[in-house]
N, C-alpha and C positions, 0 to 999 in steps of 0.2 A: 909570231906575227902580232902585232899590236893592231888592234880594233877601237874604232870609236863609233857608236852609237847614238843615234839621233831620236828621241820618241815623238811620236806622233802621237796625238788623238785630240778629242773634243773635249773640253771640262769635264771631270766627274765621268770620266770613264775605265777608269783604271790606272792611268799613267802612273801612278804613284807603286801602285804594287807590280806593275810589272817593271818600275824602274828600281824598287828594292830585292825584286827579284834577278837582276842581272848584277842589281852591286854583290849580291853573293855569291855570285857566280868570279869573282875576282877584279871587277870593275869600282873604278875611283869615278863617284860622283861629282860630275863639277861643282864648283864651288868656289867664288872670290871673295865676296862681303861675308859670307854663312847661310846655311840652307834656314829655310823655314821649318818653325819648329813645329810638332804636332798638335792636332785640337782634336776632338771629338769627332768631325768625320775624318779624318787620318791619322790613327793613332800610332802609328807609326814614323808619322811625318811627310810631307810633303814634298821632300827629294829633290825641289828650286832652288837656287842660287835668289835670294831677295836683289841684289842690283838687277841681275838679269833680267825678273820678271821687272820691274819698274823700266828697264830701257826697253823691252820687248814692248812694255805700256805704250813708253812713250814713240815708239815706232810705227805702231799701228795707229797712233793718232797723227801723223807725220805724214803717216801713204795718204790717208785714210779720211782724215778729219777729224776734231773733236768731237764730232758727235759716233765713232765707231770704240768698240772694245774687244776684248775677247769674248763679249756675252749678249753684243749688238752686232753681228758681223756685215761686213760687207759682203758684198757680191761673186760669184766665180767670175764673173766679166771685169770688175771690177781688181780683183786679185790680178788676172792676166795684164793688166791693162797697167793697173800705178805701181804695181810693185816693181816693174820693171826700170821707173825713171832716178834721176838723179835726186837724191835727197838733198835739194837746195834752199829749203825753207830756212832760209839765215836767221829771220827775225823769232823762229819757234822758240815757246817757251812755256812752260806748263807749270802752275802755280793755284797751291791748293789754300790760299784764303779763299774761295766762294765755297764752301762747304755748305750743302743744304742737310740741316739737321731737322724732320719732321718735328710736329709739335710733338711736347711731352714723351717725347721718341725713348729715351731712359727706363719710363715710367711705363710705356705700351711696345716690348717688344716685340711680342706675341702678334699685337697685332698688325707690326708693320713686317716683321723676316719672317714669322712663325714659329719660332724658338726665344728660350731667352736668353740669349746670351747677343754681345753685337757684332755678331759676325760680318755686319756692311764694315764696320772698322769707324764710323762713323766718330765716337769718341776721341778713338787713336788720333784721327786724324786733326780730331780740334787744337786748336792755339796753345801750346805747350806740353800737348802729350804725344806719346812713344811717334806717332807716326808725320806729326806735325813738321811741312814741309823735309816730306822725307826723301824726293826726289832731287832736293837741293841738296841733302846732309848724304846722298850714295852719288851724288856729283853727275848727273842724268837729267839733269833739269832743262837745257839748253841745244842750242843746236850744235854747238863747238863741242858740250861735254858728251852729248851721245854718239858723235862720230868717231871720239875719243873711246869710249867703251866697249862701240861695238869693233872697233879693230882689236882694241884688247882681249876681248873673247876671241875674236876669227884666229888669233895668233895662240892663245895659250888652247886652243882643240887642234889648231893645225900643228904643233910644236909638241904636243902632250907625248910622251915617248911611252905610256903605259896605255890598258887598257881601262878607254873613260865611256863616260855616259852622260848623255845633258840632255834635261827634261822639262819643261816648258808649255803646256798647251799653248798659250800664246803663239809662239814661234811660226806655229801653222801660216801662221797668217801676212810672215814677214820674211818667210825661211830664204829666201832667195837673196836678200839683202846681206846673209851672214856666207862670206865667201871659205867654206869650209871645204878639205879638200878631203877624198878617202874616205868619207862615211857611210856607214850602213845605217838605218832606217827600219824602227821599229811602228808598226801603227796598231793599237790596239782598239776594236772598236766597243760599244756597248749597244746592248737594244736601244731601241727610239722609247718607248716605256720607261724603262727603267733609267736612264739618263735624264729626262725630265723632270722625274721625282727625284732625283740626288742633286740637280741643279736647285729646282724651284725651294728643295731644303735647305741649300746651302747660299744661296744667293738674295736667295726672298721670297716669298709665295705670292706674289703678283706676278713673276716673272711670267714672261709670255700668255699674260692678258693684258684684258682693257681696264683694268684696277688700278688707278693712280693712286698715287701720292696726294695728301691735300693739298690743292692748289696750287699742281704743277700738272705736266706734262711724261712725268717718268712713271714708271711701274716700282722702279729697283733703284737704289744708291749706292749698292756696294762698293766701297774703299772710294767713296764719291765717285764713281761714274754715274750719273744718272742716265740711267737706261732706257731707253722708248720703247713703246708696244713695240715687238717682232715677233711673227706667228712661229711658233715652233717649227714646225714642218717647213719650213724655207731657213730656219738656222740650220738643222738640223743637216739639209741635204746640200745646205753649201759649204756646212765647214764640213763634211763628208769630202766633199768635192775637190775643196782646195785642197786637200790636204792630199787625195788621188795624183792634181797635177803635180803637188810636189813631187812625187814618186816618179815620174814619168819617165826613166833611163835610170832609174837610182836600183842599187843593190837593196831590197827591203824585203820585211817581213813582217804579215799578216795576219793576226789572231781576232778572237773575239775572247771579251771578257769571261763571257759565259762557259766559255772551253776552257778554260785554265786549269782545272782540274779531268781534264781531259788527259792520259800519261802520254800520248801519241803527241801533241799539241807542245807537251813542254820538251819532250824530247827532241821535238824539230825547231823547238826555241835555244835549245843547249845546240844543236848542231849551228846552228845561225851564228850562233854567238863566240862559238869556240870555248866554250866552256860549262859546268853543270850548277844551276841554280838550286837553292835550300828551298826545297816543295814545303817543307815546313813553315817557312814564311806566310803561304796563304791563308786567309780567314775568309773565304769565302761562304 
């Protein structure tokens, strides 16, 4: 019986180790353009398909508005509500000339992400480097090429004759638009604590305050999204939420981070899965 597997969850909550946990288990990680490679918080790697995430981007800005991300979310009402219409925005188009690069941002990163390195991608993204109009160069920039994309995903998961896996926090937020057929549904959750502190590190340490940017209106830029104040506790229990409705008649399966080293927990992850993942993988 060939399986394919959908992960759930919110940023920085594990998806990554439990989606390298199931490719051990004898599962082929999607992947068209090449997954993303690993940094410091995933040293392992990140388990994404890069086109993917960029069209999942540009999806969510499509339902959504430009002013939504994977790390500003929308609404549960809001979820039931646009996700459901026709993706007719002919004129969409998403282009990253307006890049807000803080002052002397190179020179203080400490004190704009709280690390030093540039994990907003902020450089990448400027005028000639690695990431510079990178939504044009994976062909996702538009609203012809993302309709193009996304049936090429819905076809190579519905067509894949082995057992696959596709991972995405994003996804959450768009999962209905991707007409996949026969999949089970992994959600893995984390505490409200400890998810905040892996975000606010990875994303930026203003995230989810009142702490702008000078002389804007964002808290965060990462990979230029500039992000508005959103109180944690209303992200937190919405992308919770949506990600429940996805579930609602679907075959899925429910962990918490924290359990993973639980042997009861992953025993009844191998039985889900139809097959036995390398516990050795974990660094928890």
């Amino acid at each position: 019986m060939v399986n394919k597997i959908i992960v759930l969850s919110l940023p920085r909550c594990g998806s990554s180790v439990i989606t390298n946990l199931i490719s051990s288990a004898g599962y082929h990680v999607y992947s068209d353009a090449g997954l993303l490679g690993p940094s410091s918080f995933n040293q392992d790697g990140y388990f994404e398909d890069t086109k993917f995430t960029l069209l999942n981007d540009q999806l969510i800005k499509m339902v959504y508005g430009n002013d939504y991300s994977f790390i500003y979310t929308p609404s549960l009402e809001d979820f039931k509500s646009k996700v459901t219409l026709p993706l007719n925005q002919t004129t969409f188009e998403y282009d990253l000339d307006d890049i807000y690069l803080p002052p002397n941002f190179e020179n203080k990163l400490e004190d704009y992400i709280g690390c030093n390195w540039d994990v907003w991608g902020l450089t990448r993204m400027s005028f000639g480097n690695k990431w510079y109009k990178a939504y044009e160069n994976y062909k996702v920039k538009n609203y012809e090429q993302i309709l193009i994309a996304l049936k090429e995903i819905e076809d190579y998961v519905n067509n894949y004759n082995s057992n696959l896996v596709v991972k995405d926090p994003r996804i959450a937020l768009i999962l209905p638009l991707f007409k996949f057929n026969n999949c089970k549904y992994v959600f893995i959750k984390r505490s409200k604590e400890k998810t905040l502190q892996s975000m606010k590190k990875h994303y930026g340490k203003n995230l989810f305050t009142q702490n702008y940017l000078p002389d804007t209106q964002y808290c965060s830029n990462h990979f230029n999204y500039k992000v508005k104040y959103q109180d944690f506790n209303y992200y937190y229990k919405n992308y919770n939420s949506i990600i429940e409705e996805n579930l609602k008649n679907k075959e899925s399966f429910i962990l918490n981070y924290e359990d993973l080293s639980d042997k009861n927990v992953i025993n009844n992850l191998n039985t889900f899965i139809g097959g036995e993942v390398n516990i050795n993988l974990l660094k928890l």
